[in-house]
N, C-alpha and C positions, 0 to 999 in steps of 0.2 A: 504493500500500500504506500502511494505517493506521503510521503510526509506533510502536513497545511499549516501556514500559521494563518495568524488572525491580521490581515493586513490593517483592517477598523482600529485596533490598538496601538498597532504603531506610527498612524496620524493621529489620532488622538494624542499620543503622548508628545505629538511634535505640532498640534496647531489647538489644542484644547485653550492654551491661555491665554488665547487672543478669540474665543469665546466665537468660534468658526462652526459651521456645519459642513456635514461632509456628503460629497455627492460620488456614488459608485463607478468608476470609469478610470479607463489610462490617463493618465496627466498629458496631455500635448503642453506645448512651447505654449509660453507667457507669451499673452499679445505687447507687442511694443509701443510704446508710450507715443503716442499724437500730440498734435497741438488740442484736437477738438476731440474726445471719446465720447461723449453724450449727441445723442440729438438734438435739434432746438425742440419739440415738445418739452417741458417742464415733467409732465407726470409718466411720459416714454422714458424720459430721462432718467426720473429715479427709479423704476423698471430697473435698469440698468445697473444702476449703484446697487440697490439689494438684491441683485443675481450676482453682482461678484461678489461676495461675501463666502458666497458656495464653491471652492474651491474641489480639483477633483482630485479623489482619494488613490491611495497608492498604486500603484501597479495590480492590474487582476495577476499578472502571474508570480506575486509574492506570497498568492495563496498554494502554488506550487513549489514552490521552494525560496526558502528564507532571504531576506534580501541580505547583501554582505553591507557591513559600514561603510564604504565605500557608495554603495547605489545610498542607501539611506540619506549619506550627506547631500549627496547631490539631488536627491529628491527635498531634502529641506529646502536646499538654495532654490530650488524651482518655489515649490510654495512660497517663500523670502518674496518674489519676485512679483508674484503671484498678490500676494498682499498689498504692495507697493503699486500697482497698475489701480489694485481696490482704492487706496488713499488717495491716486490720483483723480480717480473720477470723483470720490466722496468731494474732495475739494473744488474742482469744476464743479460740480454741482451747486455747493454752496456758494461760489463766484459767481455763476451766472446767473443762478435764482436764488439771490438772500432773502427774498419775501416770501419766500414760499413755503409752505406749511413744515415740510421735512427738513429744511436746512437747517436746522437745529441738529438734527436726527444726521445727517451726510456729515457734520462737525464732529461731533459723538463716533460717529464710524471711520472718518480717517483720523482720527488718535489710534482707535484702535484696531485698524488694518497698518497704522505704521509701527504703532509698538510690538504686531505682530511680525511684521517684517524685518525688524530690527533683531527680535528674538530669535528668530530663524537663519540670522544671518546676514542678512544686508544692512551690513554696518552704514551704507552709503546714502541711509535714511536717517542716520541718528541725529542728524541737524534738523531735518525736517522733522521729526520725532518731539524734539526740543524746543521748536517753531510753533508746533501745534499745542504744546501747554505740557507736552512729558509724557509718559503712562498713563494712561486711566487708572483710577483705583479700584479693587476688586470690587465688583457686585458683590454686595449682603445676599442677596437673590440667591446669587450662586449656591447654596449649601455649606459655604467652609469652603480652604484651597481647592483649586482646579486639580492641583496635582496629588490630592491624597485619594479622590477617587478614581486617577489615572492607575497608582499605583494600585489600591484594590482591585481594579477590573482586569490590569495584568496579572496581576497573582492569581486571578481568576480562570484567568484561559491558562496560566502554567498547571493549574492544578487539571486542567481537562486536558490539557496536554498530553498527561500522564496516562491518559486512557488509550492512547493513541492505536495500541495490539486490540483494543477491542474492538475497531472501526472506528468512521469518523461521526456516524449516527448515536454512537456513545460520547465521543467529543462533543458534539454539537447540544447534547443533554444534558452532560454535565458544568457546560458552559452558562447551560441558562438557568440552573440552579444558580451557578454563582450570582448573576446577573439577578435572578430575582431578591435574592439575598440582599443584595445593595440597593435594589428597587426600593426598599424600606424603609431604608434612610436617604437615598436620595432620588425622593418619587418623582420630582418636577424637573432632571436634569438630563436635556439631551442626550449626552450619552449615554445615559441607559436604554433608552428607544432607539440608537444608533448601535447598540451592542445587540438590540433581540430583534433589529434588520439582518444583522449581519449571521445571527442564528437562524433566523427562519430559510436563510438560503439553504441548509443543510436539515432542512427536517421535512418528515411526509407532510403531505400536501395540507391534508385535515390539520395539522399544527400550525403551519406556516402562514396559512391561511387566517386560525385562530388571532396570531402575531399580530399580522397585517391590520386585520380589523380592532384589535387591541391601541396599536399607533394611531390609526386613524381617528378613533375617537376618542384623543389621549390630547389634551394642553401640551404641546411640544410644537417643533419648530415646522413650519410649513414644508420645507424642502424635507424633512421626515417624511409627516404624511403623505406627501406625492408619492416617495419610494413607496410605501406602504400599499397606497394605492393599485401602481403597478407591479407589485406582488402577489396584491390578491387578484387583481385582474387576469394575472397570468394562471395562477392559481387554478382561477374559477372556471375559465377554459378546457383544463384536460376533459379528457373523453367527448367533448364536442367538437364536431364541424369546423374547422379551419378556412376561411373565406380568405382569397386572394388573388387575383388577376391583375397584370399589369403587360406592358411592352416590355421587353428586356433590351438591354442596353444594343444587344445584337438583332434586333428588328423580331426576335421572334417572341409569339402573342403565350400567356400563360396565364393559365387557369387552374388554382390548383382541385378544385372539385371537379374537374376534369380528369384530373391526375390516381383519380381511385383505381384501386387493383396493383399503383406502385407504393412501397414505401419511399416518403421525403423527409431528405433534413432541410429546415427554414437553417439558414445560415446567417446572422447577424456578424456584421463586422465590416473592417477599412481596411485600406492600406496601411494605414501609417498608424494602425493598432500591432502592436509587438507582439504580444499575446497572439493576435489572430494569425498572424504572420506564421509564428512557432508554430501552430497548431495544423496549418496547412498540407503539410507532408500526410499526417495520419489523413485528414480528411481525403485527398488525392489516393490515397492505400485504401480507404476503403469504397472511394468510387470505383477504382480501378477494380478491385474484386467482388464488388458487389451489384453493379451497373447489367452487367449481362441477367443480373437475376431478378431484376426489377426492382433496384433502387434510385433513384433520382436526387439530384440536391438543388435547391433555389437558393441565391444567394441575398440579402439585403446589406448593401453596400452604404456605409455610416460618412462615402468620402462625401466631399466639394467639387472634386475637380474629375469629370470625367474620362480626360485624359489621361489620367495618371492611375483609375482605375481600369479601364481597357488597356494600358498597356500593359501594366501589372498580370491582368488577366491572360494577356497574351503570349506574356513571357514567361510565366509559369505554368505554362499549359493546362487551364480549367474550363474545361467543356460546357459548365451545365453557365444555365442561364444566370443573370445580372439583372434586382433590381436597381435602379441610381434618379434620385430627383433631386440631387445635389444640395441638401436642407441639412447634414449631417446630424445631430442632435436632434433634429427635429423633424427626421426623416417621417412619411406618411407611417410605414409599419412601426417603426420604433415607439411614436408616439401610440398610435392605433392598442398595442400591444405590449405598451409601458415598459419597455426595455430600457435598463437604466443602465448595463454594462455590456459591454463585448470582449471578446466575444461569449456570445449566445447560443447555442444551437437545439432546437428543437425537432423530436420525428412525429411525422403522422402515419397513421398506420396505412393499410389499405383499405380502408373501409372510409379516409379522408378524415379523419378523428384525429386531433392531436394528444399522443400517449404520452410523451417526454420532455422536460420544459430544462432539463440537463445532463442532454447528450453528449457532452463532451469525451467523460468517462468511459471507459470501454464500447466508444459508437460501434466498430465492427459487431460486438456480439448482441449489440441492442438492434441495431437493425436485421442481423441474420434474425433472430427471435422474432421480431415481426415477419418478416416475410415467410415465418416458417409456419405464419396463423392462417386460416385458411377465409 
């Protein structure tokens, strides 16, 4: 069995005190700093400033193997950077609309997107840091320090850690003991609704599902409930009918209710996702062995640039179809099917029923087993 750590724990412990939410996904490149990052709408505009706040969470394939200090550091300085783009809209904001209801609220938040950035590493804001009035001081709110429930909810996943010979469906359970455990005294505190997101990825559907609908009607931070959302959404899904029809990037038409009597994997993911990259070889080994027997793959492609996904496609030899409407994060399926991480890969049976919502794991022997259903 692959080894997993908790990748949720180790941004926690590295964006917690600057009081951040965490969004499930590879980190791409910090956008670069402009003269103008807002729109002129006022109210599009802080749209904007409270989406960066949500910074994306470490690498998916740190849940495959442990990340070295080395990747860690330079994932901090990426977040560093990451916060520092936040403070500078928070302040454009506050520049160009000082009347305006939030500007208080955008002052408030680049203190504390540059105290974050500063924490993390980019000493190159510590003037700026200084400029804005210094540190915020802790929230009373908060419970007590940021870092004494960082430090228990790691002790947390060490101790499930330790379960590790008995699967990861024991991991994942005695994870959320610990987690409930701490729910008790620290009922009101994101993190703990970002800790039993990151459990219900690993538990039957009926549990996960439970979670889901737990966050969602839980006082916690909006970009939580969304996740939650598209949890349970995905969730609620299996064993039903699977809709989808689109043009493929290569002009041909695709239906997948047309597609009954094959097994399909829905294939979420980009180029310029690592993880998905990695993961490509297996998927190509099992088209290649399993395609004569009736299996199929649909791709939904997370890129921008469609050039860069047909060539990609082209040079690495993948036959099956390509969706692409260049929206990346906000792709039609992605959003349709609340996909908040890639890659993603899902099978439908042949009866057009979606059975699988994380086929990653042994896909050969998951789709041989469907095809072997009559």
């Amino acid at each position: 069995m692959k080894s997993t750590v908790f990748p949720l724990l180790a941004a926690l412990s590295l964006l917690a005190p600057a009081g951040l939410v965490l969004r499930a996904q590879d980190a791409p490149k910090p956008p670069a700093a402009t003269a103008n990052l807002l729109p002129d709408d006022a109210d599009a505009a802080w749209k904007v400033v409270d989406e960066s706040l949500t910074p994306p969470a470490p690498p998916k394939e740190w849940n495959e193997k442990a990340p070295t200090p080395e990747e860690i550091a330079k994932f901090k300085l990426e977040m560093g950077k990451f916060a520092g783009v936040a403070a500078d809209k928070a302040k454009e904001f506050r520049t160009r609309f000082p009347k305006h209801e939030k500007a208080e609220k955008a002052k408030e938040y680049e203190r504390r997107m540059l105290a974050a950035a500063v924490n993390l590493g980019a000493t190159d804001r510590a003037e700026a840091l200084k400029a804005a009035g210094g540190p915020p001081e802790p929230d009373p709110a908060a419970g007590g320090p940021q870092d004494e429930l960082q430090k228990k909810l790691q002790a947390a996943a060490a101790a499930a850690m330790q379960k590790q010979s008995e699967g990861l469906p024991v991991v994942f359970g005695e994870f959320e003991k610990g987690v409930r455990a701490l729910q008790k005294d620290y009922p009101d505190r994101p993190e703990i609704y970002a800790a039993l997101l990151e459990i219900s990825e690993g538990l039957p559907a009926e549990k996960a599902l439970a979670i889901a609908k737990e966050i969602e009607e839980a006082k916690t931070e909006p970009a939580l409930k969304e996740q939650a959302a598209g949890i349970r959404k995905k969730f609620e899904r299996l064993g039903k009918p699977l809709a989808m029809s689109f043009t493929s990037t290569d002009g041909r038409k695709v239906d997948l209710l047309e597609m009954k009597g094959k097994v399909v994997l829905i294939d979420f993911w980009a180029t310029w996702c690592g993880p998905c990259v990695k993961e490509l070889p297996k998927v190509i080994e099992a088209y290649t062995k399993l395609h004569p027997k009736g299996f199929e793959i649909v791709g939904i492609s997370f890129d921008q640039d469609k050039d860069a996904l047909t060539g990609f496609v082209k040079k690495k030899e993948m036959p099956w179809v390509q969706y692409f409407d260049g929206e990346g994060w906000a792709n039609k399926y992605g959003k349709e099917f609340g996909i908040q991480s890639i890659p993603t890969m899902w099978l439908v049976d042949k009866q057009g029923n979606l059975r699988d919502v994380n086929a990653r794991e042994d896909l050969v022997g998951k789709v041989e087993k469907l095809l072997a259903e009559k």
